[in-house]
Short mmCIF file of the C-alpha atoms (twelve columns), coordinates in Angstrom:
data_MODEL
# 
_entry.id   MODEL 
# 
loop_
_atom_site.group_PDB 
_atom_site.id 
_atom_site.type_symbol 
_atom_site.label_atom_id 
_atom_site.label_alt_id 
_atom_site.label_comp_id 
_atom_site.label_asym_id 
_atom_site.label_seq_id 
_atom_site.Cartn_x 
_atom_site.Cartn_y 
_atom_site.Cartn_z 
_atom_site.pdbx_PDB_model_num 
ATOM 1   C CA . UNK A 1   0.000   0.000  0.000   1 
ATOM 2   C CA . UNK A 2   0.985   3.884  -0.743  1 
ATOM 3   C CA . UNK A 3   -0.255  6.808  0.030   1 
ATOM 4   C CA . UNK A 4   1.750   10.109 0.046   1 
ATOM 5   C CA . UNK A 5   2.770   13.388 -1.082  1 
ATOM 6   C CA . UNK A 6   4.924   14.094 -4.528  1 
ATOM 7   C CA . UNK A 7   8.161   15.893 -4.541  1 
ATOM 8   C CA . UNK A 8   8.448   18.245 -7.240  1 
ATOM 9   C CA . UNK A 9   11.294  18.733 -8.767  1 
ATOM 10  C CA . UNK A 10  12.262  21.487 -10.865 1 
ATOM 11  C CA . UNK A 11  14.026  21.293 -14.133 1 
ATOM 12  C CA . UNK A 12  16.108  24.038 -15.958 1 
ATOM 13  C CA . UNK A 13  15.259  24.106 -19.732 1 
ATOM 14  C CA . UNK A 14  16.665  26.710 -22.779 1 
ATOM 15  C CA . UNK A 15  12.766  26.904 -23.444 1 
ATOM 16  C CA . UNK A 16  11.400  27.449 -20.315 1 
ATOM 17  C CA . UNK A 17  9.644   30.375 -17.689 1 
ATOM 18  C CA . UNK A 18  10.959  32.536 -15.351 1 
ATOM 19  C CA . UNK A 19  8.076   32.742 -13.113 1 
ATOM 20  C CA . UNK A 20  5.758   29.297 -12.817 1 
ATOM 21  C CA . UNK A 21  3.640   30.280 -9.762  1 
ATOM 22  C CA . UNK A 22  1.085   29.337 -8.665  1 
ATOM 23  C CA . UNK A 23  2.646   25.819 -9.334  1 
ATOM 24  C CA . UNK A 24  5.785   26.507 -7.206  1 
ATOM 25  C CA . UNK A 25  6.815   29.587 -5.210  1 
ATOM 26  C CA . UNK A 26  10.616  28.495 -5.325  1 
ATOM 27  C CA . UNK A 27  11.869  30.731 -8.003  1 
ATOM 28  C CA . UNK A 28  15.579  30.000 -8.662  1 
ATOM 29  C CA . UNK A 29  16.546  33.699 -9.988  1 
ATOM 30  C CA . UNK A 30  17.695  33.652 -13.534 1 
ATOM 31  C CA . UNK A 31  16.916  30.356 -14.122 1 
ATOM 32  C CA . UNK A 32  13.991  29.273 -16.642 1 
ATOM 33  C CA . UNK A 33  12.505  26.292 -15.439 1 
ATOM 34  C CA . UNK A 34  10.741  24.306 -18.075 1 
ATOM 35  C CA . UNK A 35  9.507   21.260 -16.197 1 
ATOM 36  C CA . UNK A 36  8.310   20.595 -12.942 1 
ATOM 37  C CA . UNK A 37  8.280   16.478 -12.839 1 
ATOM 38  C CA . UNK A 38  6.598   14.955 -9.431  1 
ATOM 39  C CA . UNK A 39  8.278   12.140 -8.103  1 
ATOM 40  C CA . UNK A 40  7.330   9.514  -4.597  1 
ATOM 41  C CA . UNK A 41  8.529   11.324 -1.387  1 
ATOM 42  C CA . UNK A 42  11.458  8.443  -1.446  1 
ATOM 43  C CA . UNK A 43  13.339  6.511  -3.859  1 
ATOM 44  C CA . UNK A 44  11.892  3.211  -3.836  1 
ATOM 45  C CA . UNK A 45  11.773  -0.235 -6.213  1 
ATOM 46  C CA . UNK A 46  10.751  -1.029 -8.455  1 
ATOM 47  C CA . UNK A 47  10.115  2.789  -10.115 1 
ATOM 48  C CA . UNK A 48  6.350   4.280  -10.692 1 
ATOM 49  C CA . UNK A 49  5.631   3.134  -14.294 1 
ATOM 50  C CA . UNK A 50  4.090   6.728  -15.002 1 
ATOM 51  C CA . UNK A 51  5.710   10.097 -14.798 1 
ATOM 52  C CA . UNK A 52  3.483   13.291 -14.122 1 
ATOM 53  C CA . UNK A 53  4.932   16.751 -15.101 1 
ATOM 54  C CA . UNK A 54  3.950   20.278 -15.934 1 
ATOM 55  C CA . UNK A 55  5.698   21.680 -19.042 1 
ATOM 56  C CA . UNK A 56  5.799   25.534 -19.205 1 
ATOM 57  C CA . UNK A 57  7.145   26.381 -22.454 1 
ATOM 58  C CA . UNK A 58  8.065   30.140 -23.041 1 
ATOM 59  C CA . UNK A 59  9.455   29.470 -26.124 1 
ATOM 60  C CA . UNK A 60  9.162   26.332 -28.410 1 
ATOM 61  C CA . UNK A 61  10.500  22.956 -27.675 1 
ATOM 62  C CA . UNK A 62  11.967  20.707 -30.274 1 
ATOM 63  C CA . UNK A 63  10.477  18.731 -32.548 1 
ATOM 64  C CA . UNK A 64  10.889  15.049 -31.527 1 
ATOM 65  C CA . UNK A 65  9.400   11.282 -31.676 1 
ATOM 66  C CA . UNK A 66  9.430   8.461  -29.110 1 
ATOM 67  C CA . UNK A 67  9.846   4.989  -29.691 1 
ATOM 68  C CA . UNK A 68  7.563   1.656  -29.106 1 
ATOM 69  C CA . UNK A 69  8.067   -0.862 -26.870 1 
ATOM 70  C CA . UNK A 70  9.671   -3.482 -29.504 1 
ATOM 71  C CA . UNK A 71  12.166  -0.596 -30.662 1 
ATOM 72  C CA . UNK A 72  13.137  0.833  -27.021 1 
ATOM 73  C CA . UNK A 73  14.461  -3.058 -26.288 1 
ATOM 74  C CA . UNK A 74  16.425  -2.833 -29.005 1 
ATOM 75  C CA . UNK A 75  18.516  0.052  -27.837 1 
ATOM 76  C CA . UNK A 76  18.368  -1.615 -24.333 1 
ATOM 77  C CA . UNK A 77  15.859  0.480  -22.868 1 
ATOM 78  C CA . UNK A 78  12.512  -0.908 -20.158 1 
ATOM 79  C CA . UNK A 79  9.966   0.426  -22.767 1 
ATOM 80  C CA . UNK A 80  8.948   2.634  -25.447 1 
ATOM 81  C CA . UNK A 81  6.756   6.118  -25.038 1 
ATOM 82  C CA . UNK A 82  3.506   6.846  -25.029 1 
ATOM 83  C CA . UNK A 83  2.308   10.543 -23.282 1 
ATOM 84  C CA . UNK A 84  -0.789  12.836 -22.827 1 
ATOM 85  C CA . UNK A 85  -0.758  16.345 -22.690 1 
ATOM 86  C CA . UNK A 86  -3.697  18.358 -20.793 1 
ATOM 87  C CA . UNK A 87  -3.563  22.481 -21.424 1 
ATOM 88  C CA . UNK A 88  -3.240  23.907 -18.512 1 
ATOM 89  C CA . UNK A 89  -2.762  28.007 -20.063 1 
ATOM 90  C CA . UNK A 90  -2.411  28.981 -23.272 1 
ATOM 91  C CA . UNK A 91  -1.277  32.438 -24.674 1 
ATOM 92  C CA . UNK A 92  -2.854  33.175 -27.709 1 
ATOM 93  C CA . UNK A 93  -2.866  32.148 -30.874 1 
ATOM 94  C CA . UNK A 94  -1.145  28.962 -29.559 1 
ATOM 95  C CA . UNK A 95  0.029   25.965 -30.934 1 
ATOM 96  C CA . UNK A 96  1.261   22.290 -30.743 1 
ATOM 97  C CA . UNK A 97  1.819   20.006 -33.818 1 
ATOM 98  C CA . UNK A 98  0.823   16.554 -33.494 1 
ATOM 99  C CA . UNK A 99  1.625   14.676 -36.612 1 
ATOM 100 C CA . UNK A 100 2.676   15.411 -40.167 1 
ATOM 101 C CA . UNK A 101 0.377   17.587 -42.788 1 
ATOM 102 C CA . UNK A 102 0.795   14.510 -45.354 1 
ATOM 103 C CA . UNK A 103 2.521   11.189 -45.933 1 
ATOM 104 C CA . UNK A 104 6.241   11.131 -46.281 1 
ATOM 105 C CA . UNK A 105 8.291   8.632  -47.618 1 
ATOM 106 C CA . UNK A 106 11.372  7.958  -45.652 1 
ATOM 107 C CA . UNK A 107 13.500  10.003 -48.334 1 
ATOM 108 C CA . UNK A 108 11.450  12.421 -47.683 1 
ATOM 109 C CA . UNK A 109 11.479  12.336 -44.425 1 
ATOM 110 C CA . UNK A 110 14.933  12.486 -43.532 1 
ATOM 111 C CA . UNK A 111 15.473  15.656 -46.178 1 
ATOM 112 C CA . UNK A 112 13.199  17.361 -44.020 1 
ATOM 113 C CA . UNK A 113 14.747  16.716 -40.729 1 
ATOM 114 C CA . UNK A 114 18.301  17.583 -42.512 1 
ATOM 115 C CA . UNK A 115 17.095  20.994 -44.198 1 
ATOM 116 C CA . UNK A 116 15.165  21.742 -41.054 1 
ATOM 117 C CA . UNK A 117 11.566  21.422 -43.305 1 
ATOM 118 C CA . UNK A 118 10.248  19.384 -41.056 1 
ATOM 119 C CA . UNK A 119 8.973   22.393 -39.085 1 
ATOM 120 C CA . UNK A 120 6.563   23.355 -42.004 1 
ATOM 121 C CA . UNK A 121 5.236   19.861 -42.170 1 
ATOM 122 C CA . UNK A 122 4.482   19.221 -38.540 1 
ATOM 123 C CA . UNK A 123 0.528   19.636 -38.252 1 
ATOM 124 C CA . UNK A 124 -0.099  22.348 -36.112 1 
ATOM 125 C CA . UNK A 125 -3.190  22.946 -33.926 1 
ATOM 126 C CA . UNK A 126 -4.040  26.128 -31.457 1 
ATOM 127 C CA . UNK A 127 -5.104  24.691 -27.945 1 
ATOM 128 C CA . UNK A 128 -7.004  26.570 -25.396 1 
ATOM 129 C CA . UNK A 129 -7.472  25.477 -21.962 1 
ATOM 130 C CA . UNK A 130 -9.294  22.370 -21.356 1 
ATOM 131 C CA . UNK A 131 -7.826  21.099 -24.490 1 
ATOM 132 C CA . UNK A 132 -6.053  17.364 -24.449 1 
ATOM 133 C CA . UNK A 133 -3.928  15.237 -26.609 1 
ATOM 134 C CA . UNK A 134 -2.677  11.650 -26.960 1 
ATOM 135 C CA . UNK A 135 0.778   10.913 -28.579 1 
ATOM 136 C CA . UNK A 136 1.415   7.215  -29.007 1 
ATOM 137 C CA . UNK A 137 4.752   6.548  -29.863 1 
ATOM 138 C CA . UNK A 138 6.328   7.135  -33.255 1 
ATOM 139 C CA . UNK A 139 3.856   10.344 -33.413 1 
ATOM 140 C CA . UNK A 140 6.108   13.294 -34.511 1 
ATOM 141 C CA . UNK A 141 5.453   16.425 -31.882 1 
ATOM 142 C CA . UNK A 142 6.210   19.342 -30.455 1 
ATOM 143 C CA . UNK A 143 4.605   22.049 -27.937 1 
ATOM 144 C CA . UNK A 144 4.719   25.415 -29.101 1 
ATOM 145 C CA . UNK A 145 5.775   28.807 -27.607 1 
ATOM 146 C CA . UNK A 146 3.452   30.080 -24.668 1 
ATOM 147 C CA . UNK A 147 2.032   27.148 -23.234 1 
ATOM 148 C CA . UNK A 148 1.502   25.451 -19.897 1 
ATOM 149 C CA . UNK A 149 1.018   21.657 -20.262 1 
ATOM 150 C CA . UNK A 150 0.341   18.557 -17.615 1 
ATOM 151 C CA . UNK A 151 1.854   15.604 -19.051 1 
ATOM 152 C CA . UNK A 152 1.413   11.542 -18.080 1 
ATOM 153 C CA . UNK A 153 3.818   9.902  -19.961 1 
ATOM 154 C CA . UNK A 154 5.678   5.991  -19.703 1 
ATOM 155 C CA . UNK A 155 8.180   6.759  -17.336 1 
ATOM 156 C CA . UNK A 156 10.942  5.838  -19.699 1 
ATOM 157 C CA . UNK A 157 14.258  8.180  -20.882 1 
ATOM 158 C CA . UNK A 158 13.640  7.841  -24.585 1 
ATOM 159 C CA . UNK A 159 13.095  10.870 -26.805 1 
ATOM 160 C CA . UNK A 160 14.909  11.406 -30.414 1 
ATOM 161 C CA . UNK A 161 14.490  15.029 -31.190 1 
ATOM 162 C CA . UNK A 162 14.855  15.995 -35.109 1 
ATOM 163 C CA . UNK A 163 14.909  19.676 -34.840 1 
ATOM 164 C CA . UNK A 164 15.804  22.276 -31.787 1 
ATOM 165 C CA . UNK A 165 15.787  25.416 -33.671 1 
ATOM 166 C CA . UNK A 166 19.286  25.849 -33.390 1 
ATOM 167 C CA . UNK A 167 20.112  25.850 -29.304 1 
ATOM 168 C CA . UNK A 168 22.683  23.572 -30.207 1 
ATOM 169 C CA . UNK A 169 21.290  20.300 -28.455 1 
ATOM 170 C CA . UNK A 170 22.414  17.035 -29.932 1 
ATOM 171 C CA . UNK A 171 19.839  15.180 -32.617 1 
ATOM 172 C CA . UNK A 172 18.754  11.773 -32.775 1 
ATOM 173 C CA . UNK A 173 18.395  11.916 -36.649 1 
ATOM 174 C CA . UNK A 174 18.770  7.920  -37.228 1 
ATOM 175 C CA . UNK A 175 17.003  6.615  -34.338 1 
ATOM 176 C CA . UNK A 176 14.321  9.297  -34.883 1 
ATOM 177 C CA . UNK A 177 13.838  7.830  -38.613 1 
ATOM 178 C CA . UNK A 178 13.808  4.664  -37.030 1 
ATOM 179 C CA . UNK A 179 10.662  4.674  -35.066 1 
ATOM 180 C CA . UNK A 180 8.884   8.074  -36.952 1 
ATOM 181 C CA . UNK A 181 5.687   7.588  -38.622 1 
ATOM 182 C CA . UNK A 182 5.978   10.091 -41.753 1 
ATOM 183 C CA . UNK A 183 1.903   10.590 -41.935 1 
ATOM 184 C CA . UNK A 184 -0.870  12.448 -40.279 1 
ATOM 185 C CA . UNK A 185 -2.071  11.647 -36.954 1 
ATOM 186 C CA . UNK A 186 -5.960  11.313 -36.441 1 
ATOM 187 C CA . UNK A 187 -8.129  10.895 -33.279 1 
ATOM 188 C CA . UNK A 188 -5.606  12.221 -30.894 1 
ATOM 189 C CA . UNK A 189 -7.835  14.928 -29.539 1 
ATOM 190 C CA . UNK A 190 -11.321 13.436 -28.486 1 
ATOM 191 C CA . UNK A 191 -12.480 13.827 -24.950 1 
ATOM 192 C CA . UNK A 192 -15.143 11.905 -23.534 1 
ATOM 193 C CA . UNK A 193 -17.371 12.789 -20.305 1 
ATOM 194 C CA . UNK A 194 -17.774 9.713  -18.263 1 
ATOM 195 C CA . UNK A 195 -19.993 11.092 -15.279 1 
ATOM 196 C CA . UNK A 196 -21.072 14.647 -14.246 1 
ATOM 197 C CA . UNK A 197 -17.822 14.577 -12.235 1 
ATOM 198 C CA . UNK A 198 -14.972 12.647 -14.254 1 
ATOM 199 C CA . UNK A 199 -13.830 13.869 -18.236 1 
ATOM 200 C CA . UNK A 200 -11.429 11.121 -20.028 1 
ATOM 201 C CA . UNK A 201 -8.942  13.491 -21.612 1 
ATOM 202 C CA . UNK A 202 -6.791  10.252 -23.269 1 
ATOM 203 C CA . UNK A 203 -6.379  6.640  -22.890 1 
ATOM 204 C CA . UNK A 204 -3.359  4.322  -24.311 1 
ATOM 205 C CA . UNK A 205 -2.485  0.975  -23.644 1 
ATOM 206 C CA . UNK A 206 -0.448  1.916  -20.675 1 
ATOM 207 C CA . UNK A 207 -2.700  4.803  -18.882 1 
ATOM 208 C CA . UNK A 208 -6.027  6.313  -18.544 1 
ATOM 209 C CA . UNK A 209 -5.772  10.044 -18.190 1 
ATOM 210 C CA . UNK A 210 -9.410  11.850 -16.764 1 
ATOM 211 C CA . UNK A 211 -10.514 15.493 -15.131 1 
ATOM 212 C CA . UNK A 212 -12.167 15.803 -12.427 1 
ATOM 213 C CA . UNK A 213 -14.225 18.546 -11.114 1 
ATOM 214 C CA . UNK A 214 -15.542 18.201 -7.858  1 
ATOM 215 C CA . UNK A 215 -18.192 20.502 -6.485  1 
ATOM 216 C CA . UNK A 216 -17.498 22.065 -3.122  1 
ATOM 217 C CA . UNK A 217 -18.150 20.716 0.397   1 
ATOM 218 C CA . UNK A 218 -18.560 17.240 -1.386  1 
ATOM 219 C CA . UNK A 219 -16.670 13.967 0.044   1 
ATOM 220 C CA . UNK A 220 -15.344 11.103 -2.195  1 
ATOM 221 C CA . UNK A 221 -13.685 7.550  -1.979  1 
ATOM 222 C CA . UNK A 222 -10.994 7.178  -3.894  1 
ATOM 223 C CA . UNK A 223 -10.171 3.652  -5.196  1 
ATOM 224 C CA . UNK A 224 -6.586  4.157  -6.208  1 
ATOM 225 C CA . UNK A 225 -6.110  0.156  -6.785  1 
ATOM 226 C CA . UNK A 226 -3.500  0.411  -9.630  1 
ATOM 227 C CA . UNK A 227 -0.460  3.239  -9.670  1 
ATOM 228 C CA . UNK A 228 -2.384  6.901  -9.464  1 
ATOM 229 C CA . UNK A 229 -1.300  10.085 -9.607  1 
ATOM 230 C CA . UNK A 230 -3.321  13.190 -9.047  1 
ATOM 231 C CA . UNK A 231 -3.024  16.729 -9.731  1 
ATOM 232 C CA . UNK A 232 -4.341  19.465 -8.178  1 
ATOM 233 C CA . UNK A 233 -4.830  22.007 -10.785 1 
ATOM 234 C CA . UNK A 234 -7.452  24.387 -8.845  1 
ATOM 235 C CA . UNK A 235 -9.055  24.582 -5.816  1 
ATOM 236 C CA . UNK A 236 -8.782  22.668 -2.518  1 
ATOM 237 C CA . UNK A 237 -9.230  19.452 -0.750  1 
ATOM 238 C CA . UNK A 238 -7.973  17.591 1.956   1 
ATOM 239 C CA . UNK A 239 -6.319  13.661 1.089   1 
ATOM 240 C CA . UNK A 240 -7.078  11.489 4.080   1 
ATOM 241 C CA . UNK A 241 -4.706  13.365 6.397   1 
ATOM 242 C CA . UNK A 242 -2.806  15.860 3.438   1 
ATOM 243 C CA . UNK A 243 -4.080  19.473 2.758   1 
ATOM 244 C CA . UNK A 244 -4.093  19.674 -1.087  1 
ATOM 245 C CA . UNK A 245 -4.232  23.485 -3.188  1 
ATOM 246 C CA . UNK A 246 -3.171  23.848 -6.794  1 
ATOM 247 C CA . UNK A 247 0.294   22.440 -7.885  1 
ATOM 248 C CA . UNK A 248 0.344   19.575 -4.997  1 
ATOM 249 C CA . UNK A 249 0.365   15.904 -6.471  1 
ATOM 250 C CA . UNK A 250 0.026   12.895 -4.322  1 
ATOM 251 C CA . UNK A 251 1.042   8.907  -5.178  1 
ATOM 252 C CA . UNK A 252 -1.560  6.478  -4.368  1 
ATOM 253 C CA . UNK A 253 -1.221  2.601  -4.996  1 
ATOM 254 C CA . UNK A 254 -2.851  -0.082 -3.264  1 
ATOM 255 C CA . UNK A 255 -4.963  2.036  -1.262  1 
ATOM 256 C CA . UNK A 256 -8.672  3.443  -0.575  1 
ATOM 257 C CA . UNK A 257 -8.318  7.368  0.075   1 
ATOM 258 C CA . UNK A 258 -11.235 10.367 1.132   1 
ATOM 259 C CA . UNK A 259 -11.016 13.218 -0.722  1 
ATOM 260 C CA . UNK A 260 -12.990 16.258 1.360   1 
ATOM 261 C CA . UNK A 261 -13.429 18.770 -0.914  1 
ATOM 262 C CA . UNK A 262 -13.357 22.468 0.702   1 
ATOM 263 C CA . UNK A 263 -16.125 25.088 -0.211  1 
ATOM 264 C CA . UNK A 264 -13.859 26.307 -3.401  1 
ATOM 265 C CA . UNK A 265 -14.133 22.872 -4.872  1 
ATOM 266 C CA . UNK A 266 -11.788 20.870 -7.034  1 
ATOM 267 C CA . UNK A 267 -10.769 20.858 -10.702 1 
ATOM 268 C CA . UNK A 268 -7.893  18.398 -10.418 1 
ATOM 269 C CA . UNK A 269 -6.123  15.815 -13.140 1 
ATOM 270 C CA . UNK A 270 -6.039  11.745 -12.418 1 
ATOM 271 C CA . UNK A 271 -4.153  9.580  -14.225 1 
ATOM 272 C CA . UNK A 272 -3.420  5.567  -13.724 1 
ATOM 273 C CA . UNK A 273 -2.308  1.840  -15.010 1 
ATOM 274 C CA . UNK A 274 -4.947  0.254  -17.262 1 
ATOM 275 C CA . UNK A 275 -5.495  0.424  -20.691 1 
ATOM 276 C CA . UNK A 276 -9.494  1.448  -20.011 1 
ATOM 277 C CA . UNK A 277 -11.276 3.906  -17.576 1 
ATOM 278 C CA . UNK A 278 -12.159 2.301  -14.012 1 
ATOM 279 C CA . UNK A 279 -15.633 3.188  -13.463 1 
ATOM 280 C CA . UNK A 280 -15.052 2.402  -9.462  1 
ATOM 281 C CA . UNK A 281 -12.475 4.990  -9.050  1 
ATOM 282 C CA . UNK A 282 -14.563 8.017  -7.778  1 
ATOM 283 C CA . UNK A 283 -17.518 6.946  -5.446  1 
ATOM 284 C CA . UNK A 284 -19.139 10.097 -3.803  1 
ATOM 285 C CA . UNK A 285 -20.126 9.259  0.054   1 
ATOM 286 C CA . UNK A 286 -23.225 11.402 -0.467  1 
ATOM 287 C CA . UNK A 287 -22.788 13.248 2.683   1 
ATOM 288 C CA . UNK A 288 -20.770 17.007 2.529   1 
ATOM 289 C CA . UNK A 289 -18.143 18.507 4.614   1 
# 
């Protein structure tokens, strides 16, 4: 059984923010931190099998693919990766690009990741709030410039990116041809409400990604019977004996846990193991605070 608090631990990127509160009041001066990742309170074996982050992108990230399971062993790796994105802010006018504009033969292909074309044929979308995405791996992507993204992903250290708009940063040109698919990416973007309470934002083979938005003074049972990870993204609550507000995470496994929801109420993200939403997860106690 587990039950506890995330760290969060920041992460220093060419692309990232200056200032990321709310989501953390530690401010290193001069740095821009691009990720925050949340991690167990503890080192412990064997790993969580998911990672949750928030990605605050002040300018763009590269362009860049992740491999499947079959290719990561090849290269000696656990697994492949598969990730979700949620939009947390958006500036506007902005954009990701999920998938190519049109089939690409792998000639093609790698000319446009040499001559740096690849940018022009990476289908980009504006996002607004509220707005989700799957990228299975071998899904060419990239987050654009004024953004704030929450991110489940595999937890596994394998991205190839093909173009970093010149900061230098080493490219994975052969292993990103490798495991690329050169062709447009459909579906990627449907959300689904499963209850008045609970939105699926993205579901893979490895995770089930979900809202929720939980109306004030109410009191829930949370069935957290395969690895979980939730994110507070507004609002409060208190986690069996944790006071929650926006940018805490906590690590559940194993474990029943009651969410009291204070009189703001509770917009927070959920993700977990399974490869299909788990109806039992949220089960309101039908009394209030």
């Amino acid at each position: 059984m587990a039950f506890e608090l995330a760290r969060t631990i920041l992460h220093p990127k060419p692309w990232g923010m200056h200032d990321i509160r709310p989501w953390c009041d530690r401010m290193p001066n001069r740095i821009k931190t691009g990720e925050i990742s949340y991690e167990r309170e503890a080192d412990t074996h064997p790993r969580p099998s998911l990672c949750l982050k928030l990605l605050f992108a002040d300018q763009p990230l590269s362009i860049q693919v992740h491999p499947d399971d079959t290719y990561a062993g090849t290269i000696g790796l656990p697994s492949g990766k598969n990730e979700a994105w949620y939009v947390v802010w958006a500036a506007p006018g902005a954009q990701i690009g999920v998938g190519l504009t049109q089939h690409l033969s792998r000639v093609q292909l790698r000319q446009a990741i040499v001559d740096q074309s690849i940018a022009d044929l990476l289908l980009w979308r504006t996002v607004a709030p509220g707005d989700s995405c799957l990228i299975p791996a071998g899904t060419v992507h990239a987050i654009g410039a004024g953004l704030i993204i929450a991110e489940i992903q595999n937890r596994a250290d394998a991205t190839f990116r093909l173009y970093d708009y010149g900061r230098g940063r080493e490219l994975h040109i052969d292993e990103g041809m490798a495991v690329a698919l050169a062709e447009p990416a459909t579906g990627m973007f449907e959300q689904c409400r499963l209850s008045e309470t609970r939105r699926l934002l993205a579901a893979s083979a490895k995770f089930i990604f979900e809202r929720l938005d939980l109306p004030p003074g109410s009191i829930w049972h949370l069935d957290a019977e395969s690895e979980t990870w939730l994110l507070v993204l507004k609002g409060q609550a208190a986690a069996g004996n944790l006071s929650l507000s926006t940018g805490d995470a906590i690590f559940a496994k194993d474990n029943k846990i009651t969410l009291r929801v204070a009189a703001t109420g509770l917009t927070a993200l959920i993700a977990y193991d399974g490869c299909g939403p788990n109806i039992a997860l949220m089960q309101n106690r039908g009394d209030t605070v």
